[in-house]
C-alpha positions in Angstrom: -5.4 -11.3 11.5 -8.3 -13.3 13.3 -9.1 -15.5 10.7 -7.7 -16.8 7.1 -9.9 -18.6 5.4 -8.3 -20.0 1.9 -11.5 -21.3 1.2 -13.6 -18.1 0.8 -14.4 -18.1 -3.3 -14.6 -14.2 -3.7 -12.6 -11.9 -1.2 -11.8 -8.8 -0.2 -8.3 -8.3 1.5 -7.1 -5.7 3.4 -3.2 -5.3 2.8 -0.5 -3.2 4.4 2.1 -1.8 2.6 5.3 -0.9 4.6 7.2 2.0 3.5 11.3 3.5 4.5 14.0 5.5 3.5 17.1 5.4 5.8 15.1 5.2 9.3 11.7 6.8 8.3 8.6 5.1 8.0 5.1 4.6 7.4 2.4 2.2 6.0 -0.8 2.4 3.5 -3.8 0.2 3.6 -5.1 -0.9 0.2 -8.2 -3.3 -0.7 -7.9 -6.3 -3.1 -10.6 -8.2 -4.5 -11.2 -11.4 -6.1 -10.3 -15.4 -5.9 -6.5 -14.5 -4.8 -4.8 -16.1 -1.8 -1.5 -15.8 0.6 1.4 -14.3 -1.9 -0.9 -13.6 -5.0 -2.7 -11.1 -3.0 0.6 -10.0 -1.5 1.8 -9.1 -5.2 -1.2 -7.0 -6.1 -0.2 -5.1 -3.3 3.1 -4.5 -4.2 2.0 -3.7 -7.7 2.3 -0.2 -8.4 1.4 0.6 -12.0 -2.2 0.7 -11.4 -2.6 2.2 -7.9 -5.0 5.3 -7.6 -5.9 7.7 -5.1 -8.7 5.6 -4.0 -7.2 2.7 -3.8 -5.6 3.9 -0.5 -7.6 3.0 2.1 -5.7 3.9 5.6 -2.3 5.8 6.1 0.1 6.9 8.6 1.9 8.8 6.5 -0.3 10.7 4.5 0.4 8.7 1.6 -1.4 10.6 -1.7 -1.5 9.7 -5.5 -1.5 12.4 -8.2 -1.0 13.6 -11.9 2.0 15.9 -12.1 1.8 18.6 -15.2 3.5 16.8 -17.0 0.8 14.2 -17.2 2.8 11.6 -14.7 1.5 9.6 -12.3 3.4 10.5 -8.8 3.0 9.5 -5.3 3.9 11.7 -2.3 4.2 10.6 1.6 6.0 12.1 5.0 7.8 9.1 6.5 8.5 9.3 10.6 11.6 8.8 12.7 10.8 7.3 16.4 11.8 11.1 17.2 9.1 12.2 15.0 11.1 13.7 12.7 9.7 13.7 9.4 10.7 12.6 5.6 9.3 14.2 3.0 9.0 11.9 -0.6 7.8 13.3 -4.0 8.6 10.8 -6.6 7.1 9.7 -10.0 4.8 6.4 -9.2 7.5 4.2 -11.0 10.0 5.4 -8.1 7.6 3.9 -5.4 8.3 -0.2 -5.2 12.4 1.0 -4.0 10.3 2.5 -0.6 8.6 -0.8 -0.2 9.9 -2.7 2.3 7.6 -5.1 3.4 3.7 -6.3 3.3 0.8 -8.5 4.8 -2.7 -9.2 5.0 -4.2 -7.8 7.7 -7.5 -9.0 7.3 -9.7 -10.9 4.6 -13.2 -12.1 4.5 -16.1 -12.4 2.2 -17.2 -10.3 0.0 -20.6 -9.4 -0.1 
C-alpha cells in the first residue's frame, strides 16, 4: 500500500482475504467502509456472517456466494496449486473462516 493515512475520518478499505486447503490457494478482495483502522478493519474482513455476493470485489479464485435450496448461505471457490492444479470448495458460509489464512489492507483512502 502507498499510503495509510489513520487520520482519514470516513474510509473505504480495500482488504485481501487469503484463502488454503493443504497447498491450494487463492485470495478475494472485499470493500469496508466507515471510521475503522489497522486490525478493526482487518476483522470486518475476516467476518463472515454478513458477506454477500457483492461484497466481493476481485478474486483469483473465482470465489462466489449463494443460497443453497435449503435456504443456506454457502460460498464456493477453486483454490490453485503452483502446478495449477485446482481445488474445488463448496461449503455452507459458516465453514468459510477455517480456509482463511491470512489478511491485509491493500489500499485505503477517502471516501467520497
Amino acid at each position: 500500500m502507498k499510503n495509510y493515512d489513520v487520520n482519514i475520518c470516513w474510509g473505504i478499505a480495500r482488504i485481501r482475504v487469503y484463502l488454503q486447503m493443504e497447498n491450494y490457494k487463492g485470495f478475494y478482495d472485499i470493500n469496508s467502509r466507515g471510521n475503522l483502522k489497522g486490525a478493526d478493519l482487518l476483522e470486518t474482513a475476516i467476518e463472515t456472517d454478513l458477506l454477500e455476493q457483492d461484497d466481493i470485489k476481485n478474486s483469483n479464485c473465482e470465489m462466489k456466494i449463494f443460497e443453497n435450496k435449503e435456504e443456506d448461505y454457502c460460498f464456493s471457490c477453486v483454490l490453485k496449486d503452483k502446478q495449477g492444479n485446482t481445488l474445488e470448495i463448496d461449503e455452507e458460509i459458516e465453514e468459510l473462516p477455517k480456509f482463511i489464512v491470512g489478511c491485509h489492507i491493500i489500499e485505503y483512502k477517502e471516501s467520497e
